[in-house]
C-alpha positions as CSV (number, residue, x, y, z in Angstrom):
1,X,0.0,0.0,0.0
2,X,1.6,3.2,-0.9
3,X,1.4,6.4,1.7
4,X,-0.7,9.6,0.1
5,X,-0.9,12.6,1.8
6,X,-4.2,13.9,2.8
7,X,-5.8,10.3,3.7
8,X,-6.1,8.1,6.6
9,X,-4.0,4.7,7.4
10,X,-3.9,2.4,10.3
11,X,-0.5,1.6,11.1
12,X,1.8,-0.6,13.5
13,X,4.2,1.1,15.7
14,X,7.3,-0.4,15.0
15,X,10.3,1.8,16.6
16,X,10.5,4.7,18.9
17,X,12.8,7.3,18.2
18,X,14.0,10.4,20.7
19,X,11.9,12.7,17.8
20,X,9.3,10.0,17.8
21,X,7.9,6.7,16.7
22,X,8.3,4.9,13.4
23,X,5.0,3.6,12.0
24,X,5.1,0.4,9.3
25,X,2.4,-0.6,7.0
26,X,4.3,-3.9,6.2
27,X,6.2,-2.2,3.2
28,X,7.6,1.0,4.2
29,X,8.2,3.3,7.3
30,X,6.6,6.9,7.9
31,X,7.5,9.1,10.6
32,X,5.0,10.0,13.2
33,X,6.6,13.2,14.9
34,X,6.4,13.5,18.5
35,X,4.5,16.9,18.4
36,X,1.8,14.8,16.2
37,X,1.0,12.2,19.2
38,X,-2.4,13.2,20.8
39,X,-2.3,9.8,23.4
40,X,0.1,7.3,24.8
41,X,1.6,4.8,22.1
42,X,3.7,1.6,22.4
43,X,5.4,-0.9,20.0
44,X,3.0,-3.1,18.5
45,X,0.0,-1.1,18.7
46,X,-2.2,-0.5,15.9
47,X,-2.9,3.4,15.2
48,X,-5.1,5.7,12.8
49,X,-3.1,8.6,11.3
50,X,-3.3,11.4,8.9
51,X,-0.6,11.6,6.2
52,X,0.8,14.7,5.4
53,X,4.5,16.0,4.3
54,X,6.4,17.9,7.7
55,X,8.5,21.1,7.3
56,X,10.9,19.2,5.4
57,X,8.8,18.0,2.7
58,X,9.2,14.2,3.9
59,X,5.9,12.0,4.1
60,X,4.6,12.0,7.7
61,X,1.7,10.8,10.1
62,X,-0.4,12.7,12.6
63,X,-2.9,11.8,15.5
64,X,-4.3,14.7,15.3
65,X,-7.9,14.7,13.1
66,X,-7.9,17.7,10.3
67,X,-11.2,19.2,9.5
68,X,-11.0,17.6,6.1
69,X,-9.1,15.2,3.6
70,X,-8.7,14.3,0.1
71,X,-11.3,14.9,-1.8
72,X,-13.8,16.5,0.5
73,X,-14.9,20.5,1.1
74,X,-14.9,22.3,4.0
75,X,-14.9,26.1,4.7
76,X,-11.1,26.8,6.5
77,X,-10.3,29.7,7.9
78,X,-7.4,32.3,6.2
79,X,-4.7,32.6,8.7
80,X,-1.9,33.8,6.9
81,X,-0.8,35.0,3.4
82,X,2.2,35.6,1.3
83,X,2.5,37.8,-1.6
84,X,3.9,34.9,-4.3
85,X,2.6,31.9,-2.8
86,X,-0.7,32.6,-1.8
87,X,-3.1,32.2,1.5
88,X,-2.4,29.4,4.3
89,X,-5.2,27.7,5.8
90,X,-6.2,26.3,8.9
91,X,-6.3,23.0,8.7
92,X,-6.7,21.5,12.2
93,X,-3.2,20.4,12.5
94,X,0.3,21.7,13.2
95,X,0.9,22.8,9.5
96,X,-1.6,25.4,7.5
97,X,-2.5,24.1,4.2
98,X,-1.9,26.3,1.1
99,X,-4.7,27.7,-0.9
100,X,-2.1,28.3,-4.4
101,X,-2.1,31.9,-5.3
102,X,-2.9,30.4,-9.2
103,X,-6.3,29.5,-7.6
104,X,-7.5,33.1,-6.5
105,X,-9.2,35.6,-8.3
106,X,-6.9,37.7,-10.4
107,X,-8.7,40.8,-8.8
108,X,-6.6,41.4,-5.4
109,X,-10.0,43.3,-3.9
110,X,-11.7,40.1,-4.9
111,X,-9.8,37.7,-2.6
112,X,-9.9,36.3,0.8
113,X,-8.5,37.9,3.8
114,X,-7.2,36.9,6.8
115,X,-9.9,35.9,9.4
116,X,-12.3,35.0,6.5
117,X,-13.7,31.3,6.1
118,X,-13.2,30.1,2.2
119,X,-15.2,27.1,1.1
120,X,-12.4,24.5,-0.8
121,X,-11.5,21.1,-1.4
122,X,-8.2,18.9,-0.6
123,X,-6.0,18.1,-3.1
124,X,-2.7,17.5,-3.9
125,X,0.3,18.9,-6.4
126,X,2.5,17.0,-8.9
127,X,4.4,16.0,-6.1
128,X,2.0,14.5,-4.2
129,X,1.7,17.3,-1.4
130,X,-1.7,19.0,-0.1
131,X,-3.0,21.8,-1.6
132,X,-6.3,23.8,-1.3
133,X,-8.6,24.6,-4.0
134,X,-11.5,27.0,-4.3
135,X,-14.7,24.8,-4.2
136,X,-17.0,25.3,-7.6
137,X,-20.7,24.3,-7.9
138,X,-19.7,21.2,-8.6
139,X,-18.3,20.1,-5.4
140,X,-20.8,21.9,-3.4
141,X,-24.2,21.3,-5.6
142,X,-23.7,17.6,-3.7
143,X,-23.5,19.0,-0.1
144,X,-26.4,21.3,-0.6
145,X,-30.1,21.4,-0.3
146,X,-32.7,22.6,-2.9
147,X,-34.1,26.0,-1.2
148,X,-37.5,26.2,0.1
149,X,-40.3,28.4,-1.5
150,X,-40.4,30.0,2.0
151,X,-37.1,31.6,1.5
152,X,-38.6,33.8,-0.9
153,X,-37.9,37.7,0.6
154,X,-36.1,36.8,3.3
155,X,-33.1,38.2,4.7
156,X,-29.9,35.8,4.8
157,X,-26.5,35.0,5.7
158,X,-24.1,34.1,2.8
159,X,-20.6,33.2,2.0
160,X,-19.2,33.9,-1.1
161,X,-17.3,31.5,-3.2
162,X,-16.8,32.8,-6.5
163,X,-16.4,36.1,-8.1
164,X,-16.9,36.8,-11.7
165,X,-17.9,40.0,-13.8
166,X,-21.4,38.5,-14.1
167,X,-22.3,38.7,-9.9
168,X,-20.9,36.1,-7.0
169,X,-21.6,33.1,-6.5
170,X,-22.7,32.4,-2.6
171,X,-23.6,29.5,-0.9
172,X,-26.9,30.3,1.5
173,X,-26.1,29.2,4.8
174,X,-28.4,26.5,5.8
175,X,-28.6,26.6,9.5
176,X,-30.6,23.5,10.9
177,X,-31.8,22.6,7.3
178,X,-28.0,21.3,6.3
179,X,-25.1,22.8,4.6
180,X,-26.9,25.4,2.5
181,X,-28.1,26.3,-0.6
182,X,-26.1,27.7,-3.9
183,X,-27.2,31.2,-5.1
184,X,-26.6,33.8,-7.4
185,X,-25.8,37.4,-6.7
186,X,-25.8,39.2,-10.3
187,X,-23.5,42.2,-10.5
188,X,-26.6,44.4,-10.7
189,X,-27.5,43.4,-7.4
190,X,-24.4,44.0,-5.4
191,X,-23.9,47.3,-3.0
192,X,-20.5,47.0,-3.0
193,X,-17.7,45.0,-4.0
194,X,-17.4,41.6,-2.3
195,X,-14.7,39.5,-2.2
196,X,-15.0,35.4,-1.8
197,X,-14.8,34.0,1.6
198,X,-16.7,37.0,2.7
199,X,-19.9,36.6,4.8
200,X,-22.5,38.7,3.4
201,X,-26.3,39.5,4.5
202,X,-28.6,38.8,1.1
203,X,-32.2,38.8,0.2
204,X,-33.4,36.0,-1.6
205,X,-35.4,37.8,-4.6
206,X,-36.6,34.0,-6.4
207,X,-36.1,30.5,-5.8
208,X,-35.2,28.5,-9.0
209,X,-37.1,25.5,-10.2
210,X,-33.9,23.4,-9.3
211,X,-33.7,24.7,-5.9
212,X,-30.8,27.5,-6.1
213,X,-32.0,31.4,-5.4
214,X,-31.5,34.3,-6.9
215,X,-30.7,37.1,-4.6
216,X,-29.8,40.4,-3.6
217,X,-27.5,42.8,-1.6
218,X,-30.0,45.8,-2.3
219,X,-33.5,46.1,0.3
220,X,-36.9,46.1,-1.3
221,X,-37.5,48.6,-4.2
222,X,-39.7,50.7,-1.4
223,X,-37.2,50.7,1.6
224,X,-34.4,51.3,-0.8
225,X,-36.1,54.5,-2.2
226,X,-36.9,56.0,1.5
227,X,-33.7,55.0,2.6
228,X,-32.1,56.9,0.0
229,X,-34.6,59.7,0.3
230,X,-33.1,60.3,3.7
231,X,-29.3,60.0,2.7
232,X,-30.0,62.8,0.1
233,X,-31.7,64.8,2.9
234,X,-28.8,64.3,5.1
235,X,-26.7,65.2,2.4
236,X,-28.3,68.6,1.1
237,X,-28.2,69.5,5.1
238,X,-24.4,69.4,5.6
239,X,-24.1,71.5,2.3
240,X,-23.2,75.2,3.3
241,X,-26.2,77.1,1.9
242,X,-28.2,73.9,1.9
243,X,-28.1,73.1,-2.1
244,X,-26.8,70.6,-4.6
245,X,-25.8,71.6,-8.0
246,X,-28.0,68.3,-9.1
247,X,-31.8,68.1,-9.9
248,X,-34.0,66.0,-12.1
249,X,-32.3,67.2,-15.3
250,X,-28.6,66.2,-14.4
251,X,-27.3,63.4,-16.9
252,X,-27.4,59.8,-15.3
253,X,-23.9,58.8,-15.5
254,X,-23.3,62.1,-13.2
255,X,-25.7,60.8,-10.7
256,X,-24.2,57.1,-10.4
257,X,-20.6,58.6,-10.2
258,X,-22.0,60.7,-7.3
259,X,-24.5,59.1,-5.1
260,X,-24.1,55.4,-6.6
261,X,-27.7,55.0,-7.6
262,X,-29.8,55.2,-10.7
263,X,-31.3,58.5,-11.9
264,X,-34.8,57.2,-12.1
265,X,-34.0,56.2,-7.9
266,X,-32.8,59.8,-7.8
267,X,-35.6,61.1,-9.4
268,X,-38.3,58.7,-7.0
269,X,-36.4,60.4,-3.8
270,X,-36.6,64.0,-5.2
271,X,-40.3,63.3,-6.0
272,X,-40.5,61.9,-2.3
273,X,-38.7,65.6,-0.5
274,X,-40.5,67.6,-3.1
275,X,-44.2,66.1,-1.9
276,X,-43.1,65.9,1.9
277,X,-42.1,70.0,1.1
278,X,-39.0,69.8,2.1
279,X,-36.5,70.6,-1.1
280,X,-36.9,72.9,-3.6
281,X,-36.0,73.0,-7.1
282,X,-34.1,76.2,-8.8
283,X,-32.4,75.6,-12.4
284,X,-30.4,72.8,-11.9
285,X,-29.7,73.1,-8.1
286,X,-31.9,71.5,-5.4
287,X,-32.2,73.2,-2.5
288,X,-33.4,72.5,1.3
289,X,-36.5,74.4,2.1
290,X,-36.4,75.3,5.2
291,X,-32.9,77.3,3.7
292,X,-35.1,79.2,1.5
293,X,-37.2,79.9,5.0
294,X,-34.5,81.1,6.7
295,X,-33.1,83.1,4.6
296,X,-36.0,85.3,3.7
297,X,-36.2,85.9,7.8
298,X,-32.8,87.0,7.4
């Protein structure tokens, strides 16, 4: 039987050595460091290990039980990072595993962090060594669940695991139901920019006849339009004579560079201030009224 890192083998203890014991599976010795031995051992005895390469790139065993082997997906958290290799993961044993820097987006603003949880899956280099990989759909879609109908408009929590031009791809935590759920976040639908391994708070806007969801970073049409209503408010009241050089007629692309929103969103919260009385509008400048107010007093 040959030794692969990344799997599980039961082994006999054959020799002990002042750095620790030598394990035999009846053709070849592997190395079971003494830092890697969780409970008392003796010659003869029969022990599971994890096989894994040690600081020295030699094949080696571990007691200790990783949070995932070859083959399977787990979400590991980020705990280091270097600039040409890539991100090291936490693994559940003495050594991080590395996440290849090949594997991450090309984006830097699109990648992981340290603290973050990425979603990936065991495998293993030319050489034979462990490596991380970014989990796809298709070695989540068999973890998940198909999303209930209930999910439909409500609020929640998501980790991203892709990041493409065309939106993110998250996985919808499933709490008590299981794993989760895959959804889609299309670029239209995004706040901000979002990187994968982040957590993120969504809105599931449809669930898909083969049980993956649509959704959203943005609120309801109606609570996004009062929301921003009351940003543009704020705004106009920490301008010094209480105006904005932008109405109604001021070109869209000038209205997404400056409040990050669409002009006919713009044009639904001036319509809102304008009805409530509190803005008016002069040429192309929109003004607070109560500015107006007070400066007649004056």
């Amino acid at each position: 039987m040959m030794y692969e890192a990344g799997t599980f083998a039961t082994l006999e203890v054959v020799k002990k050595e002042v750095f620790g014991y030598f394990l035999s599976n009846g053709e070849s010795n592997v190395l079971l460091h003494e830092t890697e031995i969780t409970e008392p051992i003796d010659i003869g005895d029969h022990i599971k290990v994890f096989l894994l390469h040690d600081t020295e790139d030699r094949l080696s065993a571990s007691m200790k039980t990783p949070l995932l082997s070859y083959g399977e997906v787990a979400s590991l958290k980020v705990v280091d990072s270097h600039p040409r290799f890539g991100l090291f993961l936490d693994m559940g044993l003495s050594r991080h595993l590395l996440l290849p820097k090949k594997f991450l987006p090309e984006l830097e603003e699109h990648r992981p962090q340290i603290g973050d949880d990425v979603l990936v899956q065991l495998s293993r280099d030319k050489q034979g060594r462990m490596l991380a990989q970014l989990a796809g759909e298709y070695e989540l879609e068999a973890m998940c669940f198909h999303a209930p109908q209930s999910w439909k408009n409500r609020e929640l929590d998501a980790q991203v695991y892709k990041v493409l031009r065309i939106g993110s791809f998250v996985l919808i935590e499933g709490g008590v139901l299981g794993f989760g759920a895959l959804g889609f976040l299309h670029e239209t639908e995004h706040s901000r920019t979002v990187r994968v391994g982040e957590r993120v708070k969504v809105r599931v806007t449809h669930v898909r006849e083969d049980g993956r969801v649509n959704v959203s970073m943005r609120p309801l049409k109606q609570v996004e339009r009062e929301q921003f209503a009351d940003e543009l408010l704020a705004f106009l009241k920490k301008r010094p004579n209480g105006g904005m050089p932008y109405s109604d007629a001021t070109p869209a692309e000038i209205i997404k560079q400056r409040f990050q929103v669409s002009k006919s969103s713009f044009k639904r919260a001036i319509g809102r201030l304008l009805k409530e009385d509190l803005i008016y509008q002069e040429g192309d400048w929109t003004y607070l009224k109560n500015k107006e107010q007070d400066n007649e007093t004056t």
